[in-house]
N, C-alpha and C positions, 0 to 999 in steps of 0.2 A: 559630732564630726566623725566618731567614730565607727559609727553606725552608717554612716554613708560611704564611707570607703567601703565597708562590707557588701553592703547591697550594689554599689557599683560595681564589685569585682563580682560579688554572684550574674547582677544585670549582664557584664562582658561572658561569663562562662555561660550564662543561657544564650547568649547572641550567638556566638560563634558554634558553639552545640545544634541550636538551629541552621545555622549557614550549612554547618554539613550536613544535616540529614537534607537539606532543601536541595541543595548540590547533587545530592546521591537521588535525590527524586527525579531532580528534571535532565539527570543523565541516563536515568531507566527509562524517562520517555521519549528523550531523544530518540537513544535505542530504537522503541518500538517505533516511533513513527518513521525511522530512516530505515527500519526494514521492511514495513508495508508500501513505503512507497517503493524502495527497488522491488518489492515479490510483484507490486501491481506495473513495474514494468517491465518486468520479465514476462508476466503474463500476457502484456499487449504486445510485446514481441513474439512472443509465442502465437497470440491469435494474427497476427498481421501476416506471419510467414506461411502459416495454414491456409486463411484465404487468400494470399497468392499463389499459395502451391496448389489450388482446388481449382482455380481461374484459370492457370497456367495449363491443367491436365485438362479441366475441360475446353479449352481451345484449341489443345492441341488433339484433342478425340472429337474436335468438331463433327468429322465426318461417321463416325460410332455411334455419339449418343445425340439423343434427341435434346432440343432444346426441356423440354420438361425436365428429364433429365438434369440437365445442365444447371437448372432452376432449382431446383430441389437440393440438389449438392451446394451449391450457393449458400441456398437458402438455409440451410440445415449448419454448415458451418457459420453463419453468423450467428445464429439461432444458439449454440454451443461456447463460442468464444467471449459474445457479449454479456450477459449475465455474471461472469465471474469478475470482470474489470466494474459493473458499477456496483457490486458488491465492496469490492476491496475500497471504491471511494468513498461507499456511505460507512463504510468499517473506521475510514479514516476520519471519517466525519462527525460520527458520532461518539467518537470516543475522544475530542477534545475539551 
């Protein structure tokens, strides 16, 4: 009998010793997952306001630049903004 009061009280001091290291784990990941997803939405606001700001200039220098032109700066900002958004979701994704 006495021997099991013992090993119950160790059994409770390793439970609980585990609850918090387990505690303190999935609050670091929390952490890291609620900061990649706000960085990956900053990011896609960042790219959304670029190619409307590039859409905006080129309509409005309609009469300036050539449609090639026009197409290239399009093209060239999508080309730059999207590779780092499906980055950051496969970053999210593979680190679960």
């Amino acid at each position: 009998m006495f021997h099991n009061e013992i090993s119950d009280y160790k059994l409770m001091y390793c439970y609980f010793r585990f609850c918090a290291k387990l505690n303190r784990t999935l609050a670091s990941d929390l952490i890291f997952r609620s900061s990649v997803r706000w960085f990956t939405f900053r990011m896609d606001m960042i790219a959304v306001v670029s190619v409307t700001l590039t859409g905006l200039v080129v309509v409005l220098l309609r009469d300036d630049v050539t449609a090639a032109q026009s197409g290239l700066a399009l093209s060239c900002i999508f080309a730059v903004s999207s590779p780092v958004l499906v980055e950051m979701l496969l970053v999210g994704e593979l680190l679960c």
